[in-house]
C-alpha positions in Angstrom: 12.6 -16.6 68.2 10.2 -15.3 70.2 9.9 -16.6 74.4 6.3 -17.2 72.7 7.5 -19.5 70.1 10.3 -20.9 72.6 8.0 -22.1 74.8 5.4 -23.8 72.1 8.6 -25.5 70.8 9.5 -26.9 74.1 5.7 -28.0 75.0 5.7 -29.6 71.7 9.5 -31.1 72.5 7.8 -32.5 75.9 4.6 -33.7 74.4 6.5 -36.4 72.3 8.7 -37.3 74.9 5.4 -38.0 77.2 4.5 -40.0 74.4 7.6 -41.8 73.9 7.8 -42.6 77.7 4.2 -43.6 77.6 4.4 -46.0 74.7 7.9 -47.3 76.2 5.9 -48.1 79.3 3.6 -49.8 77.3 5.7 -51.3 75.5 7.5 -52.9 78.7 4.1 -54.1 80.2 2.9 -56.1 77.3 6.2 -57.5 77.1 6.1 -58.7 80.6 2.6 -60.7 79.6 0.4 -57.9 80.6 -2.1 -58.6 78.0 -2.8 -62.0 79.6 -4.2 -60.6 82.9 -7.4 -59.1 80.4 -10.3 -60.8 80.0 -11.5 -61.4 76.3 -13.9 -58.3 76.5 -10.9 -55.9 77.9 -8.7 -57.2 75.7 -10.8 -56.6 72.5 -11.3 -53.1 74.2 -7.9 -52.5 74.1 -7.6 -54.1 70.5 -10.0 -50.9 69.8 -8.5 -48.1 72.2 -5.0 -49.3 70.8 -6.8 -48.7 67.0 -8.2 -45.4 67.6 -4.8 -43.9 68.7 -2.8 -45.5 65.6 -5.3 -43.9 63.4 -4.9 -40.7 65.5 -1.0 -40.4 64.8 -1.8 -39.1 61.5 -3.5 -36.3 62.3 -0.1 -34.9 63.5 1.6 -36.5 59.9 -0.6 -33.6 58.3 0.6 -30.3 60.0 4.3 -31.7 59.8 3.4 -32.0 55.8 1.1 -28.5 56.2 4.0 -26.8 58.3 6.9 -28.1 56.0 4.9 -26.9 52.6 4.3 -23.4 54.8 7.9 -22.8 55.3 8.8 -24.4 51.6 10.6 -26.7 52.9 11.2 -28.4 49.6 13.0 -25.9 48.3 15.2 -25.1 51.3 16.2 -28.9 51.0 15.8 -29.0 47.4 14.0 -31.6 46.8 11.1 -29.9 44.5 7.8 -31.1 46.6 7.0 -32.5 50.3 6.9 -36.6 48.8 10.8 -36.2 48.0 11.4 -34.2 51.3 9.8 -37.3 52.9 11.6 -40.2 51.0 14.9 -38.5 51.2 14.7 -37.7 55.2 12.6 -40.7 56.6 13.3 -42.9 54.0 9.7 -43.7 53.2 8.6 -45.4 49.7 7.3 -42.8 47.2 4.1 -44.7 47.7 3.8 -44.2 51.4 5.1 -40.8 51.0 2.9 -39.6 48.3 -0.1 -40.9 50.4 0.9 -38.9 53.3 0.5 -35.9 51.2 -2.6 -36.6 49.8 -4.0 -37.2 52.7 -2.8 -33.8 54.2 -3.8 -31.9 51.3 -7.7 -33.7 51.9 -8.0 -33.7 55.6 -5.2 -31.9 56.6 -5.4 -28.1 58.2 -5.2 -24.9 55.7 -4.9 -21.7 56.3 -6.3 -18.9 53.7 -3.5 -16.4 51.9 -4.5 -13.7 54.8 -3.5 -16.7 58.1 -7.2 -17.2 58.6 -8.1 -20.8 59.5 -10.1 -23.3 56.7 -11.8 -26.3 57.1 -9.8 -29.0 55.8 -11.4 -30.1 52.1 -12.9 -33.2 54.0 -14.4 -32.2 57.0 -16.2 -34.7 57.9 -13.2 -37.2 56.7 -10.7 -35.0 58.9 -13.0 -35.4 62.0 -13.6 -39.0 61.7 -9.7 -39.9 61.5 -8.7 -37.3 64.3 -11.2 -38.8 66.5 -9.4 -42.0 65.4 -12.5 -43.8 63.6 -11.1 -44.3 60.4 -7.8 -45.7 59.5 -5.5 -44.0 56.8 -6.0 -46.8 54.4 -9.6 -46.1 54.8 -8.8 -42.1 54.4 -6.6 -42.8 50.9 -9.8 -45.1 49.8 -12.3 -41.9 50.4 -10.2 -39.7 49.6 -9.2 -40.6 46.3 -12.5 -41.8 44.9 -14.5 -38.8 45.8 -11.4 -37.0 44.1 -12.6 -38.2 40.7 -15.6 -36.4 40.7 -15.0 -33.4 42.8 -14.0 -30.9 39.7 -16.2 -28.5 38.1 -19.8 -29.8 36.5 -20.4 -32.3 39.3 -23.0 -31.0 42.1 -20.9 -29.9 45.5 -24.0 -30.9 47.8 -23.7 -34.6 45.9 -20.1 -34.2 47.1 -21.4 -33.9 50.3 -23.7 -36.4 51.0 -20.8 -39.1 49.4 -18.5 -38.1 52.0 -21.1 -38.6 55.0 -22.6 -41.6 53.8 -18.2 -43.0 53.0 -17.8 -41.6 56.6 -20.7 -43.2 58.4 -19.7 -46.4 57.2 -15.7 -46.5 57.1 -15.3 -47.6 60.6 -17.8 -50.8 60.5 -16.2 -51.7 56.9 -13.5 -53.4 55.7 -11.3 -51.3 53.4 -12.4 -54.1 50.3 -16.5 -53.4 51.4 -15.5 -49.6 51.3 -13.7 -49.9 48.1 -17.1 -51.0 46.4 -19.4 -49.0 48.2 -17.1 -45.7 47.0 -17.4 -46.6 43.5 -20.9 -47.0 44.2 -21.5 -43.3 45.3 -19.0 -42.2 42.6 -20.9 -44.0 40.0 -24.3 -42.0 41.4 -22.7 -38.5 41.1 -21.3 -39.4 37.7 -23.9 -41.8 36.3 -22.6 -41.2 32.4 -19.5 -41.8 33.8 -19.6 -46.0 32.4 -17.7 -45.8 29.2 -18.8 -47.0 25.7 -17.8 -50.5 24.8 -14.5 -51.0 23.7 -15.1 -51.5 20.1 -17.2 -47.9 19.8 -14.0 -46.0 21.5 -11.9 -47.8 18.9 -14.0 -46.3 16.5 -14.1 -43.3 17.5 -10.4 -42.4 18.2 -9.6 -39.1 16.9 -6.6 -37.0 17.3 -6.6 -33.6 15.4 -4.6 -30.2 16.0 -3.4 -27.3 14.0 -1.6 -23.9 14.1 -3.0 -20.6 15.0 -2.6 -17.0 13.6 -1.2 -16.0 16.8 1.3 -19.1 16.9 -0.4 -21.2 19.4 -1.6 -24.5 18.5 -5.2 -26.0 19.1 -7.0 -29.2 18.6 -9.3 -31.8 19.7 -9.2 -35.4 21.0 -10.8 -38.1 21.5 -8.9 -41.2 23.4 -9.5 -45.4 23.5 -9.7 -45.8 27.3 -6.1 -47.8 26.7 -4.1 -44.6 25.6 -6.3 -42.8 28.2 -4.5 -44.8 30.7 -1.3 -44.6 29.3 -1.8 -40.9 29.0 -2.9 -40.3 32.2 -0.2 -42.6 34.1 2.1 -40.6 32.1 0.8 -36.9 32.3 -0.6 -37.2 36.1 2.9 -37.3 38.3 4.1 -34.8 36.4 1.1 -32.5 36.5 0.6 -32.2 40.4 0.5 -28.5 41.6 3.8 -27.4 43.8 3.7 -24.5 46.1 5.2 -21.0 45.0 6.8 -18.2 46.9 6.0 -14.8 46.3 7.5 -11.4 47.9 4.5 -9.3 49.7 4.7 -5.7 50.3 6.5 -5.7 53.3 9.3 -8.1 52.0 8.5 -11.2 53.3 7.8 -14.2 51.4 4.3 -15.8 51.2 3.6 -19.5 50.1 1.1 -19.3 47.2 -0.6 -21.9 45.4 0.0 -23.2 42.4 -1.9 -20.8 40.2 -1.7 -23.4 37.1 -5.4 -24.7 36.7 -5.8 -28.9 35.7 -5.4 -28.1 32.1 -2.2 -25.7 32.1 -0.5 -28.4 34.5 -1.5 -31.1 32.1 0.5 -29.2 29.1 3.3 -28.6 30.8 3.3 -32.3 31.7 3.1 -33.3 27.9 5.6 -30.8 27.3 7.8 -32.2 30.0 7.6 -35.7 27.9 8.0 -34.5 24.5 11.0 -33.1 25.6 12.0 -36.7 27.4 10.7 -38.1 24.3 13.3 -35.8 22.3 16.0 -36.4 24.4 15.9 -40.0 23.5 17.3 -41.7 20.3 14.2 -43.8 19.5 11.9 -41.1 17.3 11.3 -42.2 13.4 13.2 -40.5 10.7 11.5 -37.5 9.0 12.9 -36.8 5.2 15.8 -39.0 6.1 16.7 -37.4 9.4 16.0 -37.7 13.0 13.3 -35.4 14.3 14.9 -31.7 14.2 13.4 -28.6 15.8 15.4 -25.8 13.6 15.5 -22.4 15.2 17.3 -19.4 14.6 18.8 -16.7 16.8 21.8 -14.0 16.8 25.1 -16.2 18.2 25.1 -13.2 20.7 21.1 -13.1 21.8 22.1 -17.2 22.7 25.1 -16.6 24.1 23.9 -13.9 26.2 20.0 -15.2 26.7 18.8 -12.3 25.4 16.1 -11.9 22.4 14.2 -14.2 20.8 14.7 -17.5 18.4 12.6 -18.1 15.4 11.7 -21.8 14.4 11.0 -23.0 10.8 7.0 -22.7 11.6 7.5 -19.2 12.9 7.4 -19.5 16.3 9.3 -17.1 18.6 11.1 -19.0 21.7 12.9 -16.9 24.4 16.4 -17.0 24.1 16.9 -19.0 27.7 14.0 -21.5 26.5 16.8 -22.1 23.1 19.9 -22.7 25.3 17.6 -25.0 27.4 17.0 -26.8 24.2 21.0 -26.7 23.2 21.6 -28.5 26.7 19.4 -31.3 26.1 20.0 -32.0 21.9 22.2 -32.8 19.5 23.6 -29.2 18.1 24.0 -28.5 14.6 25.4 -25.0 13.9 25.2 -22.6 10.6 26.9 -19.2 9.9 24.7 -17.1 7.9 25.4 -13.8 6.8 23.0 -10.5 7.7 20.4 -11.8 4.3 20.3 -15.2 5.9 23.0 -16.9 3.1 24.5 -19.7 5.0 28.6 -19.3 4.9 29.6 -22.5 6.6 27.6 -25.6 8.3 29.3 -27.3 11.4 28.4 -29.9 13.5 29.0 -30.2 17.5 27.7 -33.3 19.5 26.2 -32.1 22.6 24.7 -35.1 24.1 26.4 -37.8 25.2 27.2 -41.4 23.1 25.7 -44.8 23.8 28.7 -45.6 25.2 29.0 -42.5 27.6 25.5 -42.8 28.7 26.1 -46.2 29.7 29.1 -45.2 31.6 26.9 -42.7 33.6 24.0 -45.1 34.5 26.5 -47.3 35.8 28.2 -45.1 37.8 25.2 -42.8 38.9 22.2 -45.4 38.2 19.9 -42.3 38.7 20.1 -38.9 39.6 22.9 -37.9 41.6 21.9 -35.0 43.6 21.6 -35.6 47.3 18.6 -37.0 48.5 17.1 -37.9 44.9 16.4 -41.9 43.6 15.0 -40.8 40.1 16.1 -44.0 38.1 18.7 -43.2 34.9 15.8 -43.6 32.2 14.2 -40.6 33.6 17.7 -38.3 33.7 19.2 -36.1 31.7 22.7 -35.9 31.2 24.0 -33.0 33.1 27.2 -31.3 31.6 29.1 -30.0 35.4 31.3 -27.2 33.2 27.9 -26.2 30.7 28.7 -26.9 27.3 28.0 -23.6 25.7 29.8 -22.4 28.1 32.8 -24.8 26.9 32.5 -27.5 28.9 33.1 -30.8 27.1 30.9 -33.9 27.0 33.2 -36.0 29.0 32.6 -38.5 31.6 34.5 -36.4 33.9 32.6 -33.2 33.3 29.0 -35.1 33.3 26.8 -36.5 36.0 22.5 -37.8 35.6 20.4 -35.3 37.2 16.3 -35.4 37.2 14.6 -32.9 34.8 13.4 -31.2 38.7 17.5 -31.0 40.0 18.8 -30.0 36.2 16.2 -26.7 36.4 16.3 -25.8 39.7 19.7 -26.9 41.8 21.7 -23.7 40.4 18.9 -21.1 41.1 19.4 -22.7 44.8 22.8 -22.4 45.5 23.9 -25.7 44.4 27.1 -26.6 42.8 28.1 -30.2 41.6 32.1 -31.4 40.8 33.9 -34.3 40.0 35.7 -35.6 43.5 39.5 -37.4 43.7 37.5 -40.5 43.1 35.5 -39.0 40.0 32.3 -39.9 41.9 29.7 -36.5 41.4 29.4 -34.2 45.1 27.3 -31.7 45.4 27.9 -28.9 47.4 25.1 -26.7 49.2 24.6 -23.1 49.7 26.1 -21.4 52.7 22.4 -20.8 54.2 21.5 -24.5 54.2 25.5 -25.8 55.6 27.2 -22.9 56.6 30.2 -25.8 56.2 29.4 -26.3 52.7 30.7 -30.1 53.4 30.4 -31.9 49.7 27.5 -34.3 49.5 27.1 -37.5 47.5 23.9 -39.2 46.9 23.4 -42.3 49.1 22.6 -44.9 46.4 25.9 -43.7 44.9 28.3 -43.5 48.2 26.2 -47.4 49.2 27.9 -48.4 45.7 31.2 -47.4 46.1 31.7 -48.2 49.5 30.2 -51.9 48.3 33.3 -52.1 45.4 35.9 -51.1 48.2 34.7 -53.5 50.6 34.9 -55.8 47.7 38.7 -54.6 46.9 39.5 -55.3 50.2 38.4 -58.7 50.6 39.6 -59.9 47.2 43.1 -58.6 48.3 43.1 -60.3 52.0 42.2 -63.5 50.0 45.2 -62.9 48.0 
């Protein structure tokens, strides 16, 4: 580090201790009464002074979010994107946390791909709240209804004018009065935006997709506002953008955005579900037997993830996509010889039994990497020892990991065993602990240490 950057830490260092001693000082007056020497008018001044600098506090809640998206610091933690980093350090509700980053990501301080400064997407929103004159409640409010209209086809100057006039009149509005009057400017930029009654939608429902000559599939759609809904609360968590990192010319890493535009996120969000949805033992027969993707590859191709698979439409999957899709199914195996004559069928169960899985959810009740509070009906079933590589589908060679920790922990250095106690640890890389001290998710070490306590006292009652 620079004596440059030394010194900015330090001034920042002694900036929040001045605050700290200030608001401990504060603190210490109004405890001793101080409030009672104002008058009504003072002390409503206050009431307002007092306001402005809570509302002020964010402002530095968006470069911590800005700076820790900078550096990645969601993958150095692994933790996938800033909202876990936040739950998982300051224990904040995902609600509370994923508000923090939406307002950073509208109001908060950018910086272009070059370092050069931008105005944050809200000016005039970021301005009001670091002057302290609107509250975050009343930022999340703005922020996320002009968010419904600001994509392509909507004018940017009627953008515009909605934020000023949301602005002007946040600070003498209560958040309910402010909730109306932003529907009311959304409802001017988008004034075909009412929907049709509910008995023409129904009517209307169509869902329609086919094959393409060049393998893709393509189709058209038209949604009841109810599956909308479901859709949507379905598809939009898992279709946020996340931050890339990319090596420049000289070597160094550079934080790019998300180049995936709203529609390619979308289908990787639907993707993401059909594969939940495949994972799970509740999809209707077809011809007698469960829903079955059959592909075909060289035993060598999968074993080494090399080549290409070919399904029973024709398409070709990349050999790592197939051994993705062995991890998370039930595997049925046939020999063929080299003019595709099957020689002999086998079966091997890959995925784990009712009773297994119930095992795990009791033990894990969600994800068990460190940090992580994904509940068990969004897991998969993580084999510790891979089973194409071997490993067996055991209790003691399996642990619930998210779909985020089951794609990414290995690519970052992390390794998960089995302790004495058969309780899943997980081990960091050498460049986050240079230790390496085992780690065990808190929900899961709060459990255990509840049954021993419990051991305890049923053996002093003894």
């Amino acid at each position: 580090m620079t004596d440059e950057g030394a010194t900015e830490v330090v001034s920042v260092g002694h900036a929040l201790n001045a605050v700290v001693t200030g608001l401990d000082h504060l603190i210490k007056l109004v405890d001793d009464r101080g409030l009672e020497l104002l008058d009504d008018p003072t002390l409503i001044e206050f009431m307002h002074n007092f306001e402005q600098l809570r509302n002020r506090l964010s402002v530095v809640d968006h470069q911590i979010i800005v700076d820790g998206q900078r550096r990645d610091l969601p993958t150095a933690l692994c933790q996938g994107t800033m909202r876990r980093v936040l739950t998982s350090t300051l224990s904040l509700s995902k609600a509370e946390a994923a508000r923090r980053v939406r307002a950073a990501e509208a109001v908060g301080p950018r910086t272009s791909m070059l370092g050069e400064a931008l105005e944050p997407i809200r000016p005039r929103l970021a301005a009001a709240q670091r002057d302290g004159q609107v509250s975050p409640e009343k930022v999340t409010i703005i922020e996320r209804a002009l968010g419904r209209v600001d994509r392509r086809g909507f004018d940017p100057a009627d953008l515009d004018t909605g934020e000023n006039l949301l602005v002007d009149q946040a600070p003498v509005l209560p958040p309910e009065d402010l909730r109306v009057l932003a529907d009311q400017v959304v409802d001017a930029i988008d004034p075909d935006g009412t929907l049709p009654k509910d008995q023409l939608n129904h009517d209307r429902r169509h869902v329609e997709f086919h094959q393409r000559g060049d393998g893709s599939w393509a189709g058209t759609l038209r949604l009841t506002g109810a599956l909308g809904s479901k859709l949507q609360a379905l598809l939009g968590p898992l279709a946020k953008p996340r931050m890339n990192l990319v090596t420049g010319p000289d070597g160094r890493l550079i934080e790019t955005p998300d180049e995936r535009h709203y529609g390619q996120r979308m289908h990787d969000a639907l993707e993401d579900v059909c594969d939940r949805l495949l994972r799970s033992d509740t999809i209707p027969d077809s011809g007698g037997t469960p829903a079955t993707v059959i592909i075909t590859i060289d035993i060598e191709d999968l074993l080494n993830g090399t080549g290409y698979g070919l399904t029973s439409d024709g398409t070709l999957i990349r050999a790592e996509q197939v051994r993705t899709l062995v991890d998370q199914a039930e595997a049925f195996y046939t020999f063929m010889d080299r003019n595709g004559v099957p020689l002999n069928l086998g079966r091997t169960r890959r995925i784990a039994s009712r009773g297994q899985s119930a095992a795990l959810h009791a033990r894990d009740a969600g994800c068990s990497f460190p940090g992580c509070h994904r509940a068990p009906e969004y897991c998969e079933r993580h084999h510790i020892i891979p089973w194409i590589d071997g490993g067996p589908t055991d209790l003691d060679n399996m642990t619930l990991v998210c779909s985020y920790h089951h794609h990414n922990f290995l690519a970052r250095g992390w390794t998960c065993r089995l302790n004495t106690d058969r309780i899943p640890e997980w081990t960091p890389p050498r460049w986050v602990d240079r230790d390496q001290k085992p780690l065990i998710n808190t929900r899961i070490q709060a459990t255990l240490t509840a049954r021993q306590q419990a051991r305890r006292g049923k053996r002093i009652n003894c």
